[in-house]
C-alpha positions, 0 to 999 in steps of 0.5 A, a space after each residue: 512467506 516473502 517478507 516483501 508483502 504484508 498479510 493484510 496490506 490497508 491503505 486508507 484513501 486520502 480524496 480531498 476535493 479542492 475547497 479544503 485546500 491540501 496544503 494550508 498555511 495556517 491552523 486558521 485557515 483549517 478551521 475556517 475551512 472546516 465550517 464550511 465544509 461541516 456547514 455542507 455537510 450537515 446539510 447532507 452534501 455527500 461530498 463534504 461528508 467525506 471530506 469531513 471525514 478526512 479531515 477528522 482522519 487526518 487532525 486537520 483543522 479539527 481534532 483527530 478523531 477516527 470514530 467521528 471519521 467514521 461517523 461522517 464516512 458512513 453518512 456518505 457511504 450510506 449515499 452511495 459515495 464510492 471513496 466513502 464507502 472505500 474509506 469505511 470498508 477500511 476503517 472496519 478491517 482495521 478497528 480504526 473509528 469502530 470495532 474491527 468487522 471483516 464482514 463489515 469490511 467486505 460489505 463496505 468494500 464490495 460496495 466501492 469496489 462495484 463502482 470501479 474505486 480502484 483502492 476498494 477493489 485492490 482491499 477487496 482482492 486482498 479479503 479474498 485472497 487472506 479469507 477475512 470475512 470472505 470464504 478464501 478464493 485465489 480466484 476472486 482475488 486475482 479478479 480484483 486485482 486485475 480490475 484495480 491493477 489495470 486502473 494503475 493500483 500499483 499495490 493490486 499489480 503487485 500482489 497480482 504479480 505474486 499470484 502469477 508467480 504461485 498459480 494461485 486463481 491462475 496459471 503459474 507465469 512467471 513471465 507476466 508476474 514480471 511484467 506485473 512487478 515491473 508496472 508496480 516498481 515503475 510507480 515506486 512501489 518499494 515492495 514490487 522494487 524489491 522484488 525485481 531486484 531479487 529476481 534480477 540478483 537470483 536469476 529468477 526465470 532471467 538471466 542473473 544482472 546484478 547491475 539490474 538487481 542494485 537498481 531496484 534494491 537502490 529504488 526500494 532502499 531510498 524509500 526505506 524499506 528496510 530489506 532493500 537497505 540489508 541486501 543493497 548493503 550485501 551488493 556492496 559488501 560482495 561487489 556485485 553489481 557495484 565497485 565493493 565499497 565497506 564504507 557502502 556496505 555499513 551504511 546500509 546494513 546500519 539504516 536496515 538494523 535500525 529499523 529491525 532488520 533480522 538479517 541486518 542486525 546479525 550482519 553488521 559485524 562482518 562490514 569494517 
C-alpha cells in the first residue's frame, strides 16, 4: 500500500462564526464568550449550537469535552445544520464523543455531504471507498471526491487522483491523476507533495526531473511528513537533483528516524 495515504483519512472541520473571536488573549475573554454563545444555544439557535460544540471540541473557554461536543453538534445536526452534521458524522467514525458507528457515520455524513459541505462529501467518498458502513464502491467514491475536489477539498483531490492512477470507479489516466495530485501539492497538501516528488524522481509517465522530484519532497518535508524528510535526504546523499551534501543528507534522514521512519532508521548509518 502507498504509505503516502492513511486507510481512513478524518479531519474534524473547525467553522467558528466570528463572535468567538478565533484567536483570544485571555481565558477571560473565552469564557465570556462562552455564555453567550451557550446563552444562544440553548435558545435553540443552530448556529451557536455548533459553535458550542467546538468550542467543547477544542477546550476553549470551556473544559474539553468530545461527548458534550457531540451533544451540542447533534442538536445542530438535528436542524439541518451541514457543519454540524460534518462534524457529528466524523465524531461516530472515529468514537470521539460517542461510540464508533460507521453506519451512524455514513448517515451523518450523507446528510452534509447532499448540502454541498465539501469536508462531508470528501469523509463520505472515503467510507465508500475503504467500505465502513457502506457496501465498497470505487465508483461512489470517485463521485464524491470529485464533488469536494472540485470545491477545492485538497484531501478528495488527492485521494481522486490516486483512483485515477489505479482505475479504480474509473478509467486508469495517470495523466489527469497528475493534474489531481498537482491541485492538492499547490494547496500544501504534504501527501499529494510527496506524491509528485516520487512520480518526478521515478519517472512516472514523465520524463524523470530530479530538480522537480527535490521541490516537492522539499514542500512535503517542511510540513514534517516524515517520508518526504528519508527520501529528501537520499537526494542529497546520491546528489540528485541538488549538489550531494552529507551534512544535508543526516539532517534529514535524522528528522524522519525521529518520527519512526522505517526506512530512515535503517539508513542513518550510511550518511557521515
Amino acid at each position: 500500500m502507498c504509505r503516502t495515504r492513511t486507510c481512513f483519512l478524518i479531519t474534524l472541520t473547525i467553522f467558528v462564526i466570528c463572535a468567538i473571536a478565533v484567536a483570544q488573549n485571555s481565558k477571560g475573554q473565552s469564557t465570556n464568550d462562552a455564555a453567550m454563545i451557550q446563552k444562544a444555544a440553548a435558545q435553540g439557535d443552530a448556529s451557536a449550537q455548533f459553535n458550542f460544540g467546538v468550542m467543547y471540541q477544542d477546550g476553549r473557554g470551556v473544559p474539553q469535552d468530545d461527548t458534550q461536543a457531540a451533544v451540542w453538534f447533534r442538536k445542530a445536526a438535528d436542524q439541518g445544520y451541514a457543519e454540524a452534521q460534518s462534524n457529528l458524522g466524523l465524531m461516530y467514525a472515529l468514537g470521539r464523543g460517542v461510540p464508533q458507528d460507521y453506519q451512524q457515520a455514513a448517515n451523518w455524513l450523507r446528510k452534509a455531504a447532499e448540502q454541498g459541505n465539501a469536508d462531508a462529501q470528501f469523509n463520505f467518498g472515503m467510507l465508500y471507498e475503504e467500505g465502513h458502513g457502506l457496501r465498497q464502491d470505487y465508483a461512489q467514491a470517485v463521485v464524491w471526491y470529485r464533488k469536494a475536489a472540485q470545491q477545492g477539498n485538497a484531501s478528495a483531490q488527492f485521494h481522486l487522483g490516486l483512483l485515477c492512477d489505479a482505475g479504480r470507479g474509473i478509467p486508469q489516466d495517470s495523466a489527469q491523476a497528475l493534474v489531481w495530485y498537482r491541485k492538492a501539492a499547490e494547496l500544501e497538501y504534504g501527501p499529494a507533495q510527496f506524491k509528485l516528488g516520487s512520480v518526478y524522481e521515478e519517472g512516472q509517465n514523465v520524463p524523470r526531473d530530479y530538480a522537480q522530484a527535490l521541490i516537492w519532497y522539499h514542500r512535503a518535508a517542511e510540513q514534517g511528513l516524515a517520508a518526504a524528510e528519508y527520501r529528501l535526504g537520499l537526494m542529497y546523499k546520491n546528489g540528485r537533483g541538488v549538489e550531494q551534501d552529507q551534512t544535508q543528507a543526516a539532517a534529514w534522514m535524522h528528522k524522519a528516524a525521529k518520527q519512526g521512519d522505517p526506512d530512515a532508521q535503517s539508513n542513518l548509518g550510511t550518511v557521515r
